[in-house]
C-alpha positions in Angstrom: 119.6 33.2 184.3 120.0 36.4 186.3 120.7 36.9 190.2 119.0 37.0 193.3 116.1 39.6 193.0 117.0 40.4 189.4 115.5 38.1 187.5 116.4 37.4 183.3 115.3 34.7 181.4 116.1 33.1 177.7 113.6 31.9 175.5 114.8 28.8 174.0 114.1 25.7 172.0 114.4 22.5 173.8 113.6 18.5 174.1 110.7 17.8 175.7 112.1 14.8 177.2 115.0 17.1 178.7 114.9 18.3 182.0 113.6 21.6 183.0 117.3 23.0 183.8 119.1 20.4 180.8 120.6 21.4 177.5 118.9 23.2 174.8 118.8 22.9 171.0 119.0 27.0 170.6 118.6 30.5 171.7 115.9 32.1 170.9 115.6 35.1 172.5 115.6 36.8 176.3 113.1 38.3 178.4 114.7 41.1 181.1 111.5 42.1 182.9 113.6 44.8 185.2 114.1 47.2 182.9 111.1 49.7 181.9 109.5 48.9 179.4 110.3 45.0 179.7 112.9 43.9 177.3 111.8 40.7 175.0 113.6 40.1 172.2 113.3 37.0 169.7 114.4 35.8 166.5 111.2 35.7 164.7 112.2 33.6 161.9 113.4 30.8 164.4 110.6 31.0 166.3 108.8 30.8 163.2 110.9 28.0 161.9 110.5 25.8 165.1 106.9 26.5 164.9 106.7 24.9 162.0 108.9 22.0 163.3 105.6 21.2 165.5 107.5 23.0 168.6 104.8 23.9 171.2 105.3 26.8 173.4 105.5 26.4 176.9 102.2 28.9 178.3 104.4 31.6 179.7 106.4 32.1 176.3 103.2 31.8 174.5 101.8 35.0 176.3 105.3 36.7 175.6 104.9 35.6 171.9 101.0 36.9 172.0 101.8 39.9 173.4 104.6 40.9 170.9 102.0 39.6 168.3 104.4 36.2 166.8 101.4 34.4 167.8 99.0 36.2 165.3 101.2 36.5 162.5 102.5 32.8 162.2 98.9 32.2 162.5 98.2 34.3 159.6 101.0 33.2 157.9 99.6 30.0 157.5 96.7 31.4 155.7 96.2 33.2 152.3 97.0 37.2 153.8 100.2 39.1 152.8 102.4 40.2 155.2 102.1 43.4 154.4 98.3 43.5 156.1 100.0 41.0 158.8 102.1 43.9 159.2 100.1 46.7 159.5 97.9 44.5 161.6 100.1 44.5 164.2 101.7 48.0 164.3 97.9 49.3 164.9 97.6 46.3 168.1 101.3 47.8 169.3 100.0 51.3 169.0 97.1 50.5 171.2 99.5 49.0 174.2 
């Protein structure tokens, strides 16, 4: 997506025996890196939901995940904490950025 020098991508699910450029299952989300701060937004609950499909992220939208801190909670999710300390987790990692 996007133009010469102004660069926008979406995040989305897709076959892995699709090409790169080929069609997609769903939108997920978009990353606009040109505006300050950079812009990602997702759909946590499908990301979560194709997470649990046995999706595996591709390493760039991993980092993107990590950094909004998906990665952490859906890997706490999957153990016995509450959300709530998931939560409050993450706020304290944002503050810190």
């Amino acid at each position: 997506m996007g133009t010469k020098k102004r660069p926008f991508w979406r995040i989305v699910a897709i076959d892995s025996r699709s090409s790169r450029d080929g069609r997609f299952i769903e939108i997920l989300g978009h990353y606009n890196p040109m505006v300050e701060p950079p812009e990602i937004k997702v759909d946590d609950d499908r990301i979560y939901y194709w997470l649990d499909q046995g999706a595996v992220t591709s390493e760039k939208v991993g980092i993107l995940l990590k950094k909004l801190g998906l990665k952490e909670r859906w890997r706490v999710l999957r153990t016995v904490i509450t959300i709530q300390e998931v939560d409050a987790n993450i706020a304290e990692r944002r503050l810190k950025q």
